[in-house]
C-alpha positions as CSV (number, residue, x, y, z in Angstrom):
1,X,82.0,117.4,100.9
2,X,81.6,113.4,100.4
3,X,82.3,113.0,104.0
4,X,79.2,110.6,105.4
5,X,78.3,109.1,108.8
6,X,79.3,111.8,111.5
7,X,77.8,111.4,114.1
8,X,80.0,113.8,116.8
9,X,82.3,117.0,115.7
10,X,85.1,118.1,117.8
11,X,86.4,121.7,117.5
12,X,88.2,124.5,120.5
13,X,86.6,126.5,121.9
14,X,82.6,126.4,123.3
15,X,79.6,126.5,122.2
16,X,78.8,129.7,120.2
17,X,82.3,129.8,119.1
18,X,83.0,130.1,114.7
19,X,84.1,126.9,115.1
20,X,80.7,125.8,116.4
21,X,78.6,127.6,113.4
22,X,81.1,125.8,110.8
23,X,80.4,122.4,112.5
24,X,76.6,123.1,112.7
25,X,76.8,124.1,108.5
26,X,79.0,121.1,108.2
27,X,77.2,118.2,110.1
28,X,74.2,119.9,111.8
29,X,72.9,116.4,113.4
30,X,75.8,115.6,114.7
31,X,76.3,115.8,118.4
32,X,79.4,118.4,119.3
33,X,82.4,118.3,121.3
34,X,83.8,121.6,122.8
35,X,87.5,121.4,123.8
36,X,90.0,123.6,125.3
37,X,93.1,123.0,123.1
38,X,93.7,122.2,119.5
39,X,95.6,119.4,120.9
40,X,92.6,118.7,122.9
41,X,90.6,118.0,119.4
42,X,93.6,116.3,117.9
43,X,93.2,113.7,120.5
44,X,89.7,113.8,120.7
45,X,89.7,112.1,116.9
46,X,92.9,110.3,117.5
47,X,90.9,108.4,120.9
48,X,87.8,108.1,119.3
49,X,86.0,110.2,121.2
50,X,84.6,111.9,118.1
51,X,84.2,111.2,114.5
52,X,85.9,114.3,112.6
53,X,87.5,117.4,113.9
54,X,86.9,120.8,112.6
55,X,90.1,122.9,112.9
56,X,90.6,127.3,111.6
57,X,94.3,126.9,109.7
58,X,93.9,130.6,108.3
59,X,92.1,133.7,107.7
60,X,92.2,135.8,105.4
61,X,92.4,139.5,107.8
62,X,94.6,137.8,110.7
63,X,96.5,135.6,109.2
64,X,97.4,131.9,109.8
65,X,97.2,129.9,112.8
66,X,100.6,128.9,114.0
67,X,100.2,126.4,116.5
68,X,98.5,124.8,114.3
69,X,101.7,123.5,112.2
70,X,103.5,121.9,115.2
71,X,100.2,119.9,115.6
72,X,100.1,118.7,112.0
73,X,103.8,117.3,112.0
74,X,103.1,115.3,115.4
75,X,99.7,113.7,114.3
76,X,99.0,110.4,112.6
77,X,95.4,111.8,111.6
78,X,94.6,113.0,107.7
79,X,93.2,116.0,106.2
80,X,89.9,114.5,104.1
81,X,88.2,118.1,103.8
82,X,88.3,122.0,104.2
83,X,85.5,124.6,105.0
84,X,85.5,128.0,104.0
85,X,83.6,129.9,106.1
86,X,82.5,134.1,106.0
87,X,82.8,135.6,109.2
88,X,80.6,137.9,111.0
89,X,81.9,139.9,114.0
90,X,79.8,141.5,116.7
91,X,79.8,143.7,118.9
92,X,78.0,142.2,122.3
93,X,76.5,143.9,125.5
94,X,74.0,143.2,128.5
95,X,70.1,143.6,127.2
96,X,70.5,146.9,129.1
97,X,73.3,148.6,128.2
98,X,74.1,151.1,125.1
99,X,76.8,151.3,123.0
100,X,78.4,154.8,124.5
101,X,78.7,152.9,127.6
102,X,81.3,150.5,126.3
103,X,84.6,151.0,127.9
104,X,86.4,147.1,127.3
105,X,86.3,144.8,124.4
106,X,87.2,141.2,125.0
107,X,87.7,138.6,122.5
108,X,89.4,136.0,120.9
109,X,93.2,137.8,119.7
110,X,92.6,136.7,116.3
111,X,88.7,138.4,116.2
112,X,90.2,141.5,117.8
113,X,92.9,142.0,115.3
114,X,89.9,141.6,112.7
115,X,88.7,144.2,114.3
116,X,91.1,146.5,114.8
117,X,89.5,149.8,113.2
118,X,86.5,150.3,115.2
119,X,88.4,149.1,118.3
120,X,91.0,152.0,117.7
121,X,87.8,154.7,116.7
122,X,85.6,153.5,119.8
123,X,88.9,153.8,121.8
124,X,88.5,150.4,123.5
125,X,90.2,148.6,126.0
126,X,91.1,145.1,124.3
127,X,90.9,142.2,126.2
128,X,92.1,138.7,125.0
129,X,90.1,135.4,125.7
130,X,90.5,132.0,124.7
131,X,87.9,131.9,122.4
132,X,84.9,134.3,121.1
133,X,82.3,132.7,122.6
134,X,83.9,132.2,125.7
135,X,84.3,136.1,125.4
136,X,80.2,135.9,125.4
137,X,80.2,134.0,128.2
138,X,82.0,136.6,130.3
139,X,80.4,139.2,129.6
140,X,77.0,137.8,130.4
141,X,78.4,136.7,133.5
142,X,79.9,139.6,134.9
143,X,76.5,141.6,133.8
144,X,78.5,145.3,133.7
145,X,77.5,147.8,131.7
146,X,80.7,149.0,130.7
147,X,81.8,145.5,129.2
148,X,81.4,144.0,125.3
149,X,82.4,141.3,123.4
150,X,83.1,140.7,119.7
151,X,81.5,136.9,118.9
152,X,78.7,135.9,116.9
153,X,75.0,136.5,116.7
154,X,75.0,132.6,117.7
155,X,76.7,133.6,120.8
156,X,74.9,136.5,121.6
157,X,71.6,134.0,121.3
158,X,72.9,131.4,123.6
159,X,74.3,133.7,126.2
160,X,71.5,136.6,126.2
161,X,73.3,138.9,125.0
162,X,72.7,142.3,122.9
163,X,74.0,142.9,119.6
164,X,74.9,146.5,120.4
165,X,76.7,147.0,116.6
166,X,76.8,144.2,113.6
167,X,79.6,143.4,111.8
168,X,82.4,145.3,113.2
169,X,85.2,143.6,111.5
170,X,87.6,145.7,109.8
171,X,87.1,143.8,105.9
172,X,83.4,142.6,105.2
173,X,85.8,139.9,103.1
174,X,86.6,138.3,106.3
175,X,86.3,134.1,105.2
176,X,88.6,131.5,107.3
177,X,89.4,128.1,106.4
178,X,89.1,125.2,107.7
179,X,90.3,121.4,108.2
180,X,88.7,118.3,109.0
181,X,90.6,115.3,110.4
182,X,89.8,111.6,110.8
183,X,91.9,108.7,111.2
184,X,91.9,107.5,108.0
185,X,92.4,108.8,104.3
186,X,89.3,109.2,102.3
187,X,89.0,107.7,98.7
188,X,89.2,110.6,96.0
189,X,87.6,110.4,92.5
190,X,88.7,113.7,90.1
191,X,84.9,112.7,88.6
192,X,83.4,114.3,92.3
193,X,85.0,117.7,92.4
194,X,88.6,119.1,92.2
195,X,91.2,117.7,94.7
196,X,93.9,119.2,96.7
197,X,96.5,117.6,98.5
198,X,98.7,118.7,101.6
199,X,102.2,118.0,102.6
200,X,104.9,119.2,105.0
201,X,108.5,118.8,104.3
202,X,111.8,119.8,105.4
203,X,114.6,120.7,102.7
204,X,118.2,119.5,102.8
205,X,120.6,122.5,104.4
206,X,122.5,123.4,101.5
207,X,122.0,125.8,98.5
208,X,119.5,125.8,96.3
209,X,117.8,123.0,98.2
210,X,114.4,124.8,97.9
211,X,114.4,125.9,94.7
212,X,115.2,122.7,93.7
213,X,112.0,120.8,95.8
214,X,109.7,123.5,94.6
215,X,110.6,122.2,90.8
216,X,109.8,118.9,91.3
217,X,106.1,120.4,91.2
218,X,106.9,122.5,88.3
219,X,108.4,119.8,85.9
220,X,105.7,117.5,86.5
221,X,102.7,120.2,85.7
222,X,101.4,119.8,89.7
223,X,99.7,123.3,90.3
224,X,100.6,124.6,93.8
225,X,98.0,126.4,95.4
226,X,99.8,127.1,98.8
227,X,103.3,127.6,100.2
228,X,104.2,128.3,103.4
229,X,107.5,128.2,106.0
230,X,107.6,127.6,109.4
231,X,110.5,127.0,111.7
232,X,110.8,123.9,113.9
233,X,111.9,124.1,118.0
234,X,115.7,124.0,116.8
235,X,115.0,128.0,114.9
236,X,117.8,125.7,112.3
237,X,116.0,124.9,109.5
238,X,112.7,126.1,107.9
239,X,110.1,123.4,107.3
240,X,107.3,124.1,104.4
241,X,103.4,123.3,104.8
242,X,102.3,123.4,100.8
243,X,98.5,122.9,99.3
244,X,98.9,121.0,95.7
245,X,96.0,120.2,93.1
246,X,95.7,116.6,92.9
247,X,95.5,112.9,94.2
248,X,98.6,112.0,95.8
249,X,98.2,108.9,94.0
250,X,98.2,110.8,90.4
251,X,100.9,110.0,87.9
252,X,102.3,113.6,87.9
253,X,101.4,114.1,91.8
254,X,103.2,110.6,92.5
255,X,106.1,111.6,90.4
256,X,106.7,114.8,92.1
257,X,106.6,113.4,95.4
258,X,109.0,110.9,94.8
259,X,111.3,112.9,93.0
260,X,111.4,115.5,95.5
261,X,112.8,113.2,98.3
262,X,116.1,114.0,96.8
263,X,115.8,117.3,98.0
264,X,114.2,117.0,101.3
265,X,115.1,115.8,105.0
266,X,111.3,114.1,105.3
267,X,108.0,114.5,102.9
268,X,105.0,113.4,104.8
269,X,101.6,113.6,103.0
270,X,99.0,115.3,105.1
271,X,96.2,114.1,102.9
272,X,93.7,114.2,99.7
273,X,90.2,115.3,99.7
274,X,88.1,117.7,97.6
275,X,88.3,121.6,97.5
276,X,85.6,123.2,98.7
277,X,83.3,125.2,96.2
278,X,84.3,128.3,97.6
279,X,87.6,127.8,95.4
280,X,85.3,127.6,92.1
């Protein structure tokens, strides 16, 4: 990871949450920050309030986080890392209740669409919270029998909860992905570990403007690993999030960039930093 000196982690949600088990693997000293919003951790970094946030961008059974793009072309912070992480869904209950029992499910939407089959065979009433844990929470609270949640075996710990069935997630291929943000860029050497680079950019509206920007990358051998559209508050024109290999500050990397301004209404470089290993 290369990423030294953290001493507090910010990520949404509370404690017990995925986000919380990827900051514990990441930075297991450091002291952690439970917000509300993603915006909430955005400015959590930005004010200083904590060294690095830890923020889901995809996964690979629900799909991608949207909100998250709006937040990426407002902020002044870098991506200097990403996490891949395996997910493990449970199914939660009171110390005192059984499975046949369960009537509700409540979770985070993202964990109950990752969960879809054995909602649908257990004939579940879904429920949607703001986070897993907070799911967890809930549940213990409201002590009734007839009540689960889908969160982690961390969650289920802190809250005193029963793990009533393990790993209830449709795909047992379930991984999401991370970023971590900081204020400033991190220094990249190729001689460390593969790099990757992230951009947003918005083409020019006329034909062919894409196809155009997207060679840029081709003529000058840079290797993209990501492409994806969004659409801005106007619903006029598509913008584009895209994952490159390379340094920003590479030859053919630099070239590309430059050459594809032609093409594009704005180019703004999200950051370089390694590739996790789970890419190897």
């Amino acid at each position: 990871m290369y990423i030294k000196k953290i001493n507090s982690v910010s990520f949404q949600g509370i404690e017990g949450a995925n986000s919380h088990l990827a900051s514990k693997a990441l930075f297991p000293k450091a002291k952690i920050i439970t917000c509300e919003t993603f915006e909430e951790v955005f400015d959590s970094v930005k004010n200083g309030k904590s060294n690095i946030g830890l923020i889901p961008v995809e996964n690979s059974v629900a799909g991608r986080v949207a909100e998250i793009h709006s937040l990426m072309h407002k902020t002044s912070l870098k991506i200097v890392g990403e996490y891949f992480m395996k997910i493990e869904l449970n199914l939660l209950g009171i110390k005192n209740t059984k499975i046949k029992k369960i009537e509700s499910v409540r979770s985070h939407i993202h964990a109950l669409s990752q969960c879809r089959k054995f909602i649908k065979k257990n004939k579940l009433r879904m429920i949607v919270t703001a986070d897993t844990a907070l799911a967890a929470k809930e549940i213990s609270e409201a002590n009734n029998h007839n009540e689960s949640a889908i969160a982690s075996k961390l969650s289920a710990n802190i809250y005193n909860l029963k793990i009533l069935k393990k790993n209830v997630e449709d795909s047992l291929k379930n991984v999401t992905r991370f970023i971590l943000l900081q204020k400033k860029q991190i220094k990249v050497n190729p001689s460390k570990g593969k790099i990757l680079t992230s951009l947003i950019f918005a083409v020019n509206n006329v034909p062919a403007a894409l196809h155009k920007a997207l060679g840029c990358f081709a003529i000058n051998n840079v290797n993209m690993t990501k492409l994806e559209s969004y659409v801005n508050e106007t619903f006029k024109n598509a913008e584009f999030y895209v994952d490159i290999e390379g340094d920003a500050r590479d030859i053919n990397v630099s070239t590309a960039l430059n050459e594809i301004k032609e093409y594009t209404k704005f180019v703004r470089i999200l950051g370089s930093y390694y590739a996790d290993k789970f890419r190897k």
